[in-house]
C-alpha positions as a printed NumPy array, in Angstrom:
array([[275.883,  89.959,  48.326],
       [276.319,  93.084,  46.542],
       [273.582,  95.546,  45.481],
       [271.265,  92.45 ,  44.707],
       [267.402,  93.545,  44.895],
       [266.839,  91.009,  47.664],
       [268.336,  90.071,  50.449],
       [267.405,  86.41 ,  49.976],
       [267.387,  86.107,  45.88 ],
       [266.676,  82.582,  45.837],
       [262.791,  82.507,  47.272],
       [262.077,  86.194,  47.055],
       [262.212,  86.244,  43.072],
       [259.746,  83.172,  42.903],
       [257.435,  84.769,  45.103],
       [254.096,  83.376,  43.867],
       [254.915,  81.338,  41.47 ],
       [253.822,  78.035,  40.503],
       [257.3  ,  76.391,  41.787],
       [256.452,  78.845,  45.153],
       [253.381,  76.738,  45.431],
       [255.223,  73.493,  44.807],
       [257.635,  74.332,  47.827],
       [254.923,  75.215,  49.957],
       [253.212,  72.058,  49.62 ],
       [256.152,  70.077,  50.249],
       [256.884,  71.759,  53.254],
       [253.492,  71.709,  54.245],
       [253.214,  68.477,  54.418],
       [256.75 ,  67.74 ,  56.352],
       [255.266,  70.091,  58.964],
       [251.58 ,  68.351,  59.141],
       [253.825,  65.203,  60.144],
       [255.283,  67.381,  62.47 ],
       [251.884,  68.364,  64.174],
       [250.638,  64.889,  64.411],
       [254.168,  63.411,  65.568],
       [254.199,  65.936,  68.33 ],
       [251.128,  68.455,  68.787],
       [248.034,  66.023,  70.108],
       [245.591,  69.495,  69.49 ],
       [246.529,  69.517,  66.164],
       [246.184,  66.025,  65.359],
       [243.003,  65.405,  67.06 ],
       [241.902,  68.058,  64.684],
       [243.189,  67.185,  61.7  ],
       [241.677,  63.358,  62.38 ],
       [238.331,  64.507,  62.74 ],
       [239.11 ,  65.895,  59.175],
       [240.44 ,  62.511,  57.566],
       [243.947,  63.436,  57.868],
       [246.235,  60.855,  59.57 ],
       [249.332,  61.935,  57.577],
       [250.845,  63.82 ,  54.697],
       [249.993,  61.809,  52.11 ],
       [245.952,  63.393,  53.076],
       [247.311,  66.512,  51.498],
       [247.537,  66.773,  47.854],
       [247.38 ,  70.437,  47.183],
       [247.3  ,  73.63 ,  48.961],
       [243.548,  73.496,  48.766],
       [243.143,  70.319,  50.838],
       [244.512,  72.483,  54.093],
       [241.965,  74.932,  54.549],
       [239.295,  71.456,  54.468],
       [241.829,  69.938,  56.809],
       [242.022,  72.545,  59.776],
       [239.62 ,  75.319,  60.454],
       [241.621,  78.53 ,  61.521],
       [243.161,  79.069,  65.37 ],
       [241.401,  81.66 ,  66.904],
       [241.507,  83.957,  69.943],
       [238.547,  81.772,  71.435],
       [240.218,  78.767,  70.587],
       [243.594,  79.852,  72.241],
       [241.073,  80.501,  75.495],
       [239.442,  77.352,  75.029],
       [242.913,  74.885,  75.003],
       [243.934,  77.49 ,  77.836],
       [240.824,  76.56 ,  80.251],
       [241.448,  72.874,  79.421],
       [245.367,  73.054,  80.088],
       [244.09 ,  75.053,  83.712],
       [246.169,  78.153,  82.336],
       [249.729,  76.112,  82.326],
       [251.738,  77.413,  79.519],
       [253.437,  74.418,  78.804],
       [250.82 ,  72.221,  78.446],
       [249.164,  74.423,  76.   ],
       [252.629,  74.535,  74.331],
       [253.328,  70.492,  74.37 ],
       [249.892,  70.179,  72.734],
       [250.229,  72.921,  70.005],
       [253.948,  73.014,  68.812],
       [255.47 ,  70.472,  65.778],
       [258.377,  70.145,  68.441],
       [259.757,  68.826,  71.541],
       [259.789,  71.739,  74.715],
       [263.205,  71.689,  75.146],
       [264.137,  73.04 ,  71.806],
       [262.703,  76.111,  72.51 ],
       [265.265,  79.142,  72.973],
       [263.044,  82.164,  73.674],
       [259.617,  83.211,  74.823],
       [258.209,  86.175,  73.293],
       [254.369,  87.124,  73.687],
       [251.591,  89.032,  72.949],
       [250.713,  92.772,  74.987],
       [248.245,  90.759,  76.664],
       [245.124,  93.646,  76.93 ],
       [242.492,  91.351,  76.608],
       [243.193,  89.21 ,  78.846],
       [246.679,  86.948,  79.463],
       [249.199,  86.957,  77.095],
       [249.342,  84.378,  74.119],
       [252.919,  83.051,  73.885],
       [255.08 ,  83.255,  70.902],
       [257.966,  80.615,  71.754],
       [261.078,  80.272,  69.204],
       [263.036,  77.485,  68.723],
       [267.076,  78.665,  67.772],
       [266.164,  77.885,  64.147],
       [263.162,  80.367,  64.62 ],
       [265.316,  82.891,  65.686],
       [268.011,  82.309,  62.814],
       [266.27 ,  80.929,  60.04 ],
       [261.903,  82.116,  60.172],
       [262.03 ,  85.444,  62.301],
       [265.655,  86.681,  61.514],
       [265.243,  86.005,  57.645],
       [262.048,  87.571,  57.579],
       [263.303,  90.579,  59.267],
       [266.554,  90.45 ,  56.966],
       [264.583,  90.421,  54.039],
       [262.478,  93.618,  55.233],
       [265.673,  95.358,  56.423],
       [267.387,  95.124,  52.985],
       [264.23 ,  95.645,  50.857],
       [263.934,  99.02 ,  53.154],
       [267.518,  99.939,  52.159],
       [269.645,  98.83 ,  55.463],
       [272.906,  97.964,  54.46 ],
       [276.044,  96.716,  56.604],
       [277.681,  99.257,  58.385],
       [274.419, 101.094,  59.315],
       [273.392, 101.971,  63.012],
       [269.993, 100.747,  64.087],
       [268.205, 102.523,  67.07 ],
       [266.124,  99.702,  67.882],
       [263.232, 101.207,  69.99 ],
       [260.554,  98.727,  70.206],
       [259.397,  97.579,  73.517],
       [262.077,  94.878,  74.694],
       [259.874,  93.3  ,  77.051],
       [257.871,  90.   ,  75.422],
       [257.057,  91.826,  72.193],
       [258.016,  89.995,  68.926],
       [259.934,  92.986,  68.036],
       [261.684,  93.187,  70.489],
       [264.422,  91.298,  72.054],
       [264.075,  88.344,  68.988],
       [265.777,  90.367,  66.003],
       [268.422,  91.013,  68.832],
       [269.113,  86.977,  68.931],
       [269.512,  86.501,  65.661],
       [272.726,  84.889,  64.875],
       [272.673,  85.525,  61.224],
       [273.467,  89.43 ,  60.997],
       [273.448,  91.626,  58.312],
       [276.192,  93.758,  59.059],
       [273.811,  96.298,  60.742],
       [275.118,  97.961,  64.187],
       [271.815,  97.236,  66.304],
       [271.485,  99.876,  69.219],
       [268.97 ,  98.051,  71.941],
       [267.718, 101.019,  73.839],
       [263.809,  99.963,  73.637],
       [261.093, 101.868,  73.799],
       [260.445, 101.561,  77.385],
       [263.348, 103.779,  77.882],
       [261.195, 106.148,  77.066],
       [261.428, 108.954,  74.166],
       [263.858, 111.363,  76.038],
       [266.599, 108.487,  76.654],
       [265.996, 107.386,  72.516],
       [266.524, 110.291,  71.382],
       [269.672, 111.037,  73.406],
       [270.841, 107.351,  72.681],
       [270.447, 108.516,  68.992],
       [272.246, 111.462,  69.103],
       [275.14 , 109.999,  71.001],
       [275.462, 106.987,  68.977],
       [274.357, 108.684,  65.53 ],
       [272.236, 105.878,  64.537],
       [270.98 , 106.354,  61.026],
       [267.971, 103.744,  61.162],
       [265.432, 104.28 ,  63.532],
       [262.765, 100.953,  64.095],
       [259.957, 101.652,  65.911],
       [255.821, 102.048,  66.361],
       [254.798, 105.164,  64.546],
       [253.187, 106.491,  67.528],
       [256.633, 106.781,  68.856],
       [258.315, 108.076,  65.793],
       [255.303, 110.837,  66.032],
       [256.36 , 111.612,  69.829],
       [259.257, 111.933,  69.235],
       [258.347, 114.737,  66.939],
       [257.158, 116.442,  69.148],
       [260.017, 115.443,  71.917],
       [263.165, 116.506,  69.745],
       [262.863, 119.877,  70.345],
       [263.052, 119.816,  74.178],
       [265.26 , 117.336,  74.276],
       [267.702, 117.727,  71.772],
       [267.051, 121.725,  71.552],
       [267.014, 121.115,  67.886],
       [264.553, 119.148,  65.214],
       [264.222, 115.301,  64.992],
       [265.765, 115.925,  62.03 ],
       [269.021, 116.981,  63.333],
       [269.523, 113.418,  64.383],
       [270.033, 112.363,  60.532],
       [268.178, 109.281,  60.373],
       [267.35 , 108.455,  56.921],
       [265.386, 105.344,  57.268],
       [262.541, 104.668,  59.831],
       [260.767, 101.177,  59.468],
       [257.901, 100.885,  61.798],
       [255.706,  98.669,  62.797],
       [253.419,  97.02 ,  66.012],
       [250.001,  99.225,  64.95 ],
       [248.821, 100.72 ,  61.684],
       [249.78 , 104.455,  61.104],
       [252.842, 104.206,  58.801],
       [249.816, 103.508,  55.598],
       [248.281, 105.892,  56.415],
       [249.228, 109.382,  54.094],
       [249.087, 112.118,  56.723],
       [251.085, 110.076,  59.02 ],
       [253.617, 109.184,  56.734],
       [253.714, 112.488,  55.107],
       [254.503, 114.009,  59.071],
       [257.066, 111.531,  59.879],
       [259.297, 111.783,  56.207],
       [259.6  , 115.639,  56.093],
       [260.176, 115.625,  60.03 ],
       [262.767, 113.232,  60.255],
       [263.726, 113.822,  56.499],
       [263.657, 109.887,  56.036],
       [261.871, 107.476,  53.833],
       [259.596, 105.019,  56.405],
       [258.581, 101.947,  55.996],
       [255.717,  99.665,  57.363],
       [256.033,  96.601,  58.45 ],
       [254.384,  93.853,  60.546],
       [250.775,  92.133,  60.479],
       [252.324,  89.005,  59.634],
       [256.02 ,  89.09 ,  57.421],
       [255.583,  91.949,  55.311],
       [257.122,  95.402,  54.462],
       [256.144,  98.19 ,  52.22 ],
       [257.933,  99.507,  49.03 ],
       [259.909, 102.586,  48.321],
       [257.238, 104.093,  46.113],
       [256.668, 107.317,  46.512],
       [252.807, 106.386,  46.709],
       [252.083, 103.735,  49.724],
       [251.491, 100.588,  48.213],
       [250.588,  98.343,  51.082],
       [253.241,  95.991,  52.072],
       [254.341,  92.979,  50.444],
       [254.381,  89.88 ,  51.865],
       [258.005,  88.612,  51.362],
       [257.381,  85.123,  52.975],
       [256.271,  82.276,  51.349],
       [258.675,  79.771,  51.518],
       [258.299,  80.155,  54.839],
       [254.703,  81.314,  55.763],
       [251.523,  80.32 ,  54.075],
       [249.467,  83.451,  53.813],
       [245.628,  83.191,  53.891],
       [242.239,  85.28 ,  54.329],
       [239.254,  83.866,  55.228],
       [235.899,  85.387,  55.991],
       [235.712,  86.998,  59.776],
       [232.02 ,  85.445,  60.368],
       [232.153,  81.838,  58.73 ],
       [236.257,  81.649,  58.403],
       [235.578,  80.27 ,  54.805],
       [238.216,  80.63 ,  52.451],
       [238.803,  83.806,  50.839],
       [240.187,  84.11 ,  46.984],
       [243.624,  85.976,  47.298],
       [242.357,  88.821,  44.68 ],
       [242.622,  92.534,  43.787],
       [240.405,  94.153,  46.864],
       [239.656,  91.055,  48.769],
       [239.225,  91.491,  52.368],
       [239.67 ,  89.559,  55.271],
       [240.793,  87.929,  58.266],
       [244.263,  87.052,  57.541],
       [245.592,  83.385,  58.752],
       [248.919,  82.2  ,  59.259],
       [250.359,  78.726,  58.602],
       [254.81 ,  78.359,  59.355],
       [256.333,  76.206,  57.289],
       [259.665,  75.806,  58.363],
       [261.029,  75.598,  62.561],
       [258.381,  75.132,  64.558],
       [258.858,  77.087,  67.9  ],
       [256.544,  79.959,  67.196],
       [253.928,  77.149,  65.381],
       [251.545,  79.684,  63.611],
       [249.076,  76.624,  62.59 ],
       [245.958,  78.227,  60.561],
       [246.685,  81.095,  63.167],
       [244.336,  84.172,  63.184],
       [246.408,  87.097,  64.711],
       [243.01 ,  89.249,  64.276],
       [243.575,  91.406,  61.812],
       [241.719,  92.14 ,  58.915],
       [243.285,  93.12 ,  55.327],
       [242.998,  93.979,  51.84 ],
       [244.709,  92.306,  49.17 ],
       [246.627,  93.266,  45.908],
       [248.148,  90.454,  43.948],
       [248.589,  92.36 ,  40.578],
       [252.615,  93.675,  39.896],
       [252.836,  96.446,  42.242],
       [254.586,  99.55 ,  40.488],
       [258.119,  99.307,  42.599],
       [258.358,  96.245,  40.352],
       [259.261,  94.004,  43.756],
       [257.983,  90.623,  44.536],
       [255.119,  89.539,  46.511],
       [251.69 ,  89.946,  47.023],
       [250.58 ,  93.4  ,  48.943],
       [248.081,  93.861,  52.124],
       [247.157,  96.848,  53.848],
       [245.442,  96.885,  57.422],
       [241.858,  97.576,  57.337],
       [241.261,  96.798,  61.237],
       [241.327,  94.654,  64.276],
       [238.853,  92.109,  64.718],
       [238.593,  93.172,  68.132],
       [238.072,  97.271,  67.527],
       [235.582,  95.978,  64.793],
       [232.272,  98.586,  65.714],
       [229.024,  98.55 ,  64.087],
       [227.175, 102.131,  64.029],
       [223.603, 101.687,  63.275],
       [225.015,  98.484,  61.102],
       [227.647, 100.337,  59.602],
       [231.292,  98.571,  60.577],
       [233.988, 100.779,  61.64 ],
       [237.451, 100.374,  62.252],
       [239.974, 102.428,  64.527],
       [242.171, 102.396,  62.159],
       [239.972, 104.123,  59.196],
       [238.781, 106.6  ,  61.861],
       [242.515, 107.356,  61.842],
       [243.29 , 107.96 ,  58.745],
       [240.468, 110.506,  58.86 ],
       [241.271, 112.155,  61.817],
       [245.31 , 112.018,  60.391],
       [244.44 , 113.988,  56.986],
       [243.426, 117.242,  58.955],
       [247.113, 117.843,  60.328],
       [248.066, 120.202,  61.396],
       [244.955, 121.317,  62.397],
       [244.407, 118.636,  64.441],
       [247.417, 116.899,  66.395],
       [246.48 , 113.696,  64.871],
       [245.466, 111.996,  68.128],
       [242.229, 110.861,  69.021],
       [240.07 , 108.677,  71.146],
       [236.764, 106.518,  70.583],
       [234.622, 106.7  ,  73.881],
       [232.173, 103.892,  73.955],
       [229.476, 103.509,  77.073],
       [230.087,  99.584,  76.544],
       [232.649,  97.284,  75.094],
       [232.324,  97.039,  71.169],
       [231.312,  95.77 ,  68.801],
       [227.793,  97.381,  69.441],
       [228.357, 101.666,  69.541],
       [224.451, 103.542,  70.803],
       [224.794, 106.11 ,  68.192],
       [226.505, 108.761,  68.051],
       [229.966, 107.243,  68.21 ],
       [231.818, 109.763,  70.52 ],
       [235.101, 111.168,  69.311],
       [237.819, 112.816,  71.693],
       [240.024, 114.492,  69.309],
       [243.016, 117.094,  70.099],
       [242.731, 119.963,  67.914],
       [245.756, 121.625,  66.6  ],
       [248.299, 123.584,  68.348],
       [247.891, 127.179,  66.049],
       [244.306, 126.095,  65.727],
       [242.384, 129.316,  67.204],
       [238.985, 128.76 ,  68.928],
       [237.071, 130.713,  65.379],
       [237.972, 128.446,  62.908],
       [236.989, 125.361,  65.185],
       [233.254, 125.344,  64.288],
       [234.42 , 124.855,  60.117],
       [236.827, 122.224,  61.427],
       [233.97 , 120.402,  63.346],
       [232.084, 120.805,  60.159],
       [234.674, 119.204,  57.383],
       [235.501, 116.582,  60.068],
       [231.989, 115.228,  60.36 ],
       [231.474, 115.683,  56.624],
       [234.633, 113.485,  56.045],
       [233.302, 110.406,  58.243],
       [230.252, 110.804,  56.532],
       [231.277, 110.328,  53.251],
       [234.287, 107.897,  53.548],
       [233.263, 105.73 ,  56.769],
       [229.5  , 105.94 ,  56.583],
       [228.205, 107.649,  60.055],
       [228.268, 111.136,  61.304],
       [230.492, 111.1  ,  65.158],
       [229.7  , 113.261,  68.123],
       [233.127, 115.231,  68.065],
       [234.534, 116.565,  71.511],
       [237.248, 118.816,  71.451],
       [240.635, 118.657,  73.81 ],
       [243.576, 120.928,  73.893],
       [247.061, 119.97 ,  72.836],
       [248.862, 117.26 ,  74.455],
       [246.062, 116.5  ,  76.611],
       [245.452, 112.906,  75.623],
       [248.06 , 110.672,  76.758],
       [251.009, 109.437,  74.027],
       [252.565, 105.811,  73.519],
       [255.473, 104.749,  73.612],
       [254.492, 101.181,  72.56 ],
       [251.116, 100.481,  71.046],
       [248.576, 103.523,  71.075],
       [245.061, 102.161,  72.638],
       [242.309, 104.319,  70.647],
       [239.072, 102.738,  72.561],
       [238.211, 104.113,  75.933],
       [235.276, 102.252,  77.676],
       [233.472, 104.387,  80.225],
       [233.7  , 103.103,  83.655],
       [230.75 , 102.023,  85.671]])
C-alpha cells in the first residue's frame, strides 16, 4: 500500500462526489430490500410511507420521506412491545437473519438498559474494521506500530470489536482496556513500549496526572507519538488538546460520533467523516427531525443509515448527538465532509431559554488551565432539560492556584460564560483532585438527590 494518502483509495478520494451519491443509492436500495425481506419494524414503516420495495426509491431524497429517524423513544417503545427480549427487538430491526450475528457490543446503558450494537462477521471485517482502518492510517498508524488499546473492553463499540477484526493493518494491538485502570496502562505501556495510545481523553488527561507516581517520570517518557481518542468530546476542544500534545509530546486525534476522525492540522478542524460508501450521514432538526441541508454551520441531530452488512443495522438511527457541519475543502486538503460535537441531546439545558451544552461549558471551563484542573461538574436540583437559574458549577481550581487570585478567576470565568454561552453560573469552588476522574466516559451532570 505504500505511503498512499488513504488507507482505502478507492472510496475515500470520491468522498462526496456525484458518483459517491450514485453508490449510495444503489446500496441503499439493496439494503431497503434487506429491511423489508427481514426486519418487520422496518417494513411496517416504510409501508405506511408507500414503499414496498426498492424501486420506491429514486434518489437519496426519497429516504428521509420514506422513514422518519430511530430514536431513543422509539428504541423504548419496540423494547416495551418485544417485553424487553433482545432478540425480538433484534429479529424485527436487523436486514439479517440472527444467526449471522458474531458479536454483541452495546451502549453504557446510563439512562436506562443498554441499546445493543450486534455485528455480523462482515461488520466486524468489512463496516467497523474499515472504518477504523481508515481513521488509523489517516492518523498516521502504520504497520509495525504498537497500539495500547485502552478503551473499556466490556460492551463498548471500542472496545473488544477493532480487536476482531480479521483484516489487520499491520498494527501490534496491546488489549489492556481501560478498566484495568490507569496505573496497570501505563505500566502495560512502558513494558511493552507501545507508541499509539487509543483512548477517551478523560483518560489520556489522568493519566497526566498518573505518570508521575507511577512511572516516577512524565507521560512523556513513555514515547507515544500518536493518541487517537474518542467515546466523549474533549479531544476538539483547544485547551484539552493543547494539555494532552505537549504532555505526551504526541499529535491526538478525535474520533467517534459516528465514522469520523480529525486531520493533522495544526488548527482542529472537526473531523471528517470518511464513510460514505458505507454510512449515509444525515442531520435533521432535534424538535421536528426535518431534514437538515448538509451546509457550512448547519447544526443538528446527526442520523445514521449502514449501507453495507447489516449486524449493527443503523436504520435512520439517532445516536443523540448534535453537530455542526463543514462541507467546504478543509485546509489538510483530505476528503470528506467535517463535524464537530456541539452536545448531547440528552445534557441539552435551557437557562432562562438559553440552551446549553456540557460540552461548551467544557471548553470554557478547559481554556483557564492551569488555573483550573479542567474538571468540572453541573449540579442540577432536577433532571434537565429545565435548570432554576443559576446553573450551579462545581469546578476544581488549579493546583498552584493560591486562595488571592481566586476572586479574579471567579470573575473572568463568569464573564466567559456570559459572553460565549449566554448565562452567568453560580461557581463553587473544590480543591484539587477532589472530584472523581474516569476512566471510561466522564459524567458532567450531577442531579441532587431527594
Amino acid at each position: 500500500m505504500g505511503e498512499s494518502k488513504y488507507w482505502n483509495p478507492q472510496f475515500e478520494e470520491i468522498l462526496g462526489s456525484e458518483r459517491m451519491r450514485e453508490i449510495q443509492l444503489e446500496r441503499l436500495r439493496v439494503q431497503v430490500d434487506r429491511l423489508i425481506e427481514h426486519a418487520p419494524y422496518f417494513g411496517r414503516r416504510l409501508a405506511e410511507n408507500g414503499v414496498s420495495s426498492s424501486a420506491d426509491i429514486s434518489s437519496l431524497q426519497d429516504w428521509p420521506k420514506a422513514l422518519p429517524p430511530f430514536t431513543k423513544g422509539d428504541y423504548r417503545a419496540l423494547m416495551d412491545d418485544c417485553e424487553n427480549d433482545v432478540y425480538r427487538f433484534l429479529d424485527e430491526t436487523l436486514p439479517v437473519p440472527l444467526d449471522e450475528l458474531a458479536c454483541m457490543a452495546a451502549t453504557s446503558g446510563t439512562t436506562g438498559d443498554p441499546q445493543p450494537y450486534p455485528l455480523t462477521r462482515y461488520d466486524l471485517d468489512q463496516f467497523w474494521g474499515e472504518y477504523l482502518l481508515r481513521s488509523r492510517w489517516r492518523a498516521g498508524v502504520r504497520p509495525g506500530d504498537r497500539l495500547i488499546h485502552a478503551f473499556a473492553l466490556s460492551m463498548f463499540l471500542a472496545g473488544v470489536p477493532p480487536l476482531q477484526c480479521a483484516r489487520e493493518d499491520g498494527t501490534m494491538q496491546i488489549p489492556v482496556g481501560a478498566e484495568a485502570g490507569a496505573g496497570r496502562i501505563l505500566k502495560t505501556a512502558k513494558f511493552f513500549r507501545g507508541n499509539v495510545l487509543s483512548c477517551t481523553p478523560s483518560l489520556a488527561e489522568h493519566m497526566i496526572e498518573r505518570a508521575p507516581e507511577i512511572l516516577g517520570a512524565p507521560i512523556s517518557s513513555l514515547g507515544i507519538s500518536i493518541i487517537m481518542c474518542g467515546g466523549e468530546p474533549g479531544a476538539g476542544l483547544p485547551a484539552v488538546r493543547e494539555r494532552i500534545e505537549s504532555a505526551y509530546g504526541a499529535k491526538l486525534y478525535d474520533l467517534g460520533a459516528g465514522m469520523g476522525v480529525s486531520c493533522d492540522h495544526p488548527t482542529y478542524q472537526g473531523m471528517h467523516w470518511v464513510a460514505d460508501d458505507l454510512c449515509m450521514y444525515e442531520l435533521v432538526d432535534p424538535a421536528t427531525h426535518e431534514p437538515l441541508a448538509l451546509e457550512d454551520g448547519v447544526e443538528g441531530e446527526a442520523v445514521f443509515t449502514t449501507l453495507v452488512g447489516g449486524g449493527l443495522g443503523w436504520t435512520r438511527l439517532t445516536l443523540g448527538d448534535i453537530h455542526q457541519v463543514t462541507v467546504s475543502p478543509c485546509p489538510c486538503g483530505a476528503s470528506g465532509l467535517r463535524y464537530r460535537i456541539v452536545g448531547r441531546v440528552d445534557d441539552m439545558l435551557k437557562v432562562k431559554g438559553v440552551i446549553v451544552y456540557p460540552a461548551a461549558i467544557d471548553s470554557v471551563v478547559s481554556s483557564f488551565i492551569p488555573r483550573v484542573t479542567g474538571e468540572f461538574r453541573i449540579l442540577l436540583d432536577e433532571p434537565p432539560p429545565r435548570v432554576v437559574p443559576p446553573l450551579k458549577l462545581r469546578i476544581e481550581k488549579g493546583r498552584e492556584l493560591d486562595a488571592a487570585g481566586l476572586p479574579a478567576l471567579e470573575e473572568e470565568v463568569v464573564k466567559a460564560m456570559k459572553e460565549r454561552l449566554k448565562f452567568t453560573p453560580k461557581i463553587v469552588w473544590v480543591e484539587p483532585d477532589s472530584l472523581e476522574r474516569s476512566e471510561h466516559k466522564t459524567r458532567f451532570i450531577e442531579i441532587a438527590a431527594k
